[in-house]
N, C-alpha and C positions, 0 to 999 in steps of 0.2 A: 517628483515622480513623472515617467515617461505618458502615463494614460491610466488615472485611475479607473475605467471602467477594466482596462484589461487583467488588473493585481487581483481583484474579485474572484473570475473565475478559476484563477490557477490557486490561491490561497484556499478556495471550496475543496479544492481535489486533494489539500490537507486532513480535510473533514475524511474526506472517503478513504486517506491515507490509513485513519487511526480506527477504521474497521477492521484490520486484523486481529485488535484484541479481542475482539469477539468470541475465539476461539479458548479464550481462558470459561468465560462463561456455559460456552456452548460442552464442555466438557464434562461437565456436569449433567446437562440435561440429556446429552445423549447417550451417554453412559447409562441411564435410568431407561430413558427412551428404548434403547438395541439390548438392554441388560449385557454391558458388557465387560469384560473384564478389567483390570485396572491397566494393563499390557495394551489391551486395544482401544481403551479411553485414552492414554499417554499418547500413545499414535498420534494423534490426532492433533495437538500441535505442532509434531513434527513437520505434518504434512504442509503447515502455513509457512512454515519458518525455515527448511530446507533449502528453499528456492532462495535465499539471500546468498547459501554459499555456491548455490550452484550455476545463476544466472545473472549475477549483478553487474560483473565483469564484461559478458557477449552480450547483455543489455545496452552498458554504457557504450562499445564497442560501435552497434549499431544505430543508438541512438546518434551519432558522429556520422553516420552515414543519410539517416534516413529524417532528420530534427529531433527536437524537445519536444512540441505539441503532438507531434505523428503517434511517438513512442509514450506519451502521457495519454492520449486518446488509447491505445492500445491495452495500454494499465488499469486504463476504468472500463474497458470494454468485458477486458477478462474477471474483473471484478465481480458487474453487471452480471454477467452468463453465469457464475457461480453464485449470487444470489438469488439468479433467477431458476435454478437447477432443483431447490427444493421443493417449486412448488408444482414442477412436473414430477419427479420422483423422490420419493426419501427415503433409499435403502441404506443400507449399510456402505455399499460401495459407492453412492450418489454424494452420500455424506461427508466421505474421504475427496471425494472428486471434486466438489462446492468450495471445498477446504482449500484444496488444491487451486484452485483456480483464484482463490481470496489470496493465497500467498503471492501467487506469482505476478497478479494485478499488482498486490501492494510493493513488490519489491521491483518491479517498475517504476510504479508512481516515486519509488524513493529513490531512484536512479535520475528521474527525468524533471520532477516538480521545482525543486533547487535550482538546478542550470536553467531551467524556466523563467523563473523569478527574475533572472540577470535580463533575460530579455525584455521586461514592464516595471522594473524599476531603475530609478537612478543611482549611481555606484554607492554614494554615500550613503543612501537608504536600505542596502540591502542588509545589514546585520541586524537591524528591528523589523525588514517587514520578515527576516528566516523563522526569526525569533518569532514573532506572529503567528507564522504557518506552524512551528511547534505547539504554540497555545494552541491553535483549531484544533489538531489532530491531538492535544490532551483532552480536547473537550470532547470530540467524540468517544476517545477510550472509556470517558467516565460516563459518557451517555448512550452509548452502547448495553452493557449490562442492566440499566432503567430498562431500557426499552424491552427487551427480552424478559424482564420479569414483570412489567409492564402485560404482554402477549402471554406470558405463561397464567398468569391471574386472573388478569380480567376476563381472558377468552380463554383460558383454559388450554390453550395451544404455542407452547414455545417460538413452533417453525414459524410465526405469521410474521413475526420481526421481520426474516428473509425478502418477502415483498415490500417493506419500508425499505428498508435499505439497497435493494435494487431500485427502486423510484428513485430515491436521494441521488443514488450512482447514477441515475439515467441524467438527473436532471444536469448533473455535473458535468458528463459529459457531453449531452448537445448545448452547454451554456458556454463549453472551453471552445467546442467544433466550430463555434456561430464569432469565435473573436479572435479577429485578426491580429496574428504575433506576429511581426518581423522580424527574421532569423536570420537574412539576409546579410549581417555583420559578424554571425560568428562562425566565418568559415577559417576551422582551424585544422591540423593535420591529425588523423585518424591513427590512435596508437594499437600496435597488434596486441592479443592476447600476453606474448611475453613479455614484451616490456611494459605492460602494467605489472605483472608481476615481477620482475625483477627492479620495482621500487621498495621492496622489501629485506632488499639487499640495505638498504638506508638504516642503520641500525636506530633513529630517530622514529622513520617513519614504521619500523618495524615493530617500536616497542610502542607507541602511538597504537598501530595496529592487534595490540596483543589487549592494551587495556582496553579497548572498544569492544573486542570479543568478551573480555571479562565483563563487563557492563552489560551488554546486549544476553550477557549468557545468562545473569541475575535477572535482568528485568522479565525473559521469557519463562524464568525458572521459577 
C-alpha cells in the first residue's frame, strides 16, 4: 500500500456513503411525524435516489476536471448541510430538502470515493481494499436504523440522529481535507457527456447496465 494513513480517511467517507439508507427508516417516522399520506411518504426516497440518474454522469464529468478529493470533499459537504438542516428547521419542505441534499452528497461520494482509492493504494490491493469500502458502508446501512431508534426511544425524538450524523460527516470531512492525495499522475483526457453515453451502444456494456438498474432498482425497492 501507497500510505496507510491516507486508505483511512477515504475508506471513512464509505461510512458516510451508506447514510443514504437512512431514508428507508426515516420513512416511516416522518410519515407519522407530518401525518402524511402514503403518495407523500414514497416521495421521499425518491428524492435521495433521483440524483444517481440525474447527476452521476456531469459529476464524473467534472470531477476529471477539478480531482477526486475536491469532488469527494464536496459530497460530504452536501451531505453535512443536509444533516445539519434539521436542526435549524423541520418542515415538510426542510425534510424533502435534507433528503435532497443526502442524495446528491451520496451520489457524489459514489462517483469520486473509488477513483480515490486508486490514488492510496497499490494496484494489486485495490479489489480488497473496494471490497472493504463495501463492508463500511454495509455497516453504516445497518447502523443507521439503531441509531434512529436508538434517538426515537431513549429521547423520545427521532430528528436528534441528524446531529450524530452531521458530526460523523464533519469529522470525515476535515479528516480527508487534512491528508495529502497525490493526483498529480492521473492526468487523463476528460470525456463529454455523449461519449459516456454512447458506451451503451456496447450491447455488453449495455446489458451490464440494465442488470445494475435492475439490482439497484430491488435494493431501493
Amino acid at each position: 500500500m501507497k500510505n496507510k494513513s491516507k486508505i483511512l480517511p477515504v475508506l471513512f467517507g464509505f461510512f458516510i456513503m451508506g447514510f443514504c439508507d437512512l431514508v428507508g427508516v426515516s420513512v416511516t417516522y416522518a410519515k407519522d411525524y407530518f401525518s402524511w399520506s402514503e403518495t407523500q411518504a414514497g416521495f421521499l426516497p425518491s428524492m435521495v435516489f433521483i440524483w444517481f440518474l440525474l447527476i452521476s454522469i456531469p459529476i464524473s464529468i467534472w470531477m476529471d476536471k477539478k480531482g477526486r478529493k475536491t469532488i469527494s470533499l464536496i459530497g460530504l459537504l452536501s451531505t453535512f448541510i443536509g444533516m445539519l438542516l434539521p436542526l435549524l428547521t423541520f418542515t415538510q419542505t426542510a425534510c424533502y430538502i435534507a433528503f435532497a441534499l443526502l442524495g446528491i452528497g451520496n451520489t457524489i461520494l459514489q462517483v469520486s470515493l473509488n477513483p480515490l482509492l486508486t490514488n492510496v493504494i497499490a494496484e494489486g490491493k485495490l479489489s480488497s481494499i473496494m471490497t472493504a469500502g463495501q463492508f463500511i458502508k454495509a455497516l453504516s446501512s445497518f447502523v443507521g436504523p439503531i441509531v434512529a431508534g436508538f434517538c426515537s426511544v431513549y429521547f423520545n425524538n427521532w430528528i436528534l440522529m441528524f446531529p450524530i450524523f452531521a458530526a460523523i460527516t464533519l469529522i470525515s470531512g476535515i479528516w480527508l481535507f487534512f491528508t495529502p492525495i497525490n493526483e498529480k499522475d492521473d492526468k487523463r483526457l476528460t470525456s463529454s457527456f455523449y461519449q459516456v453515453i454512447s458506451l451503451l451502444k456496447n450491447k455488453t456494456i449495455c446489458l451490464l447496465f440494465g442488470g445494475i438498474i435492475c439490482i439497484v432498482g430491488l435494493d431501493v425497492g
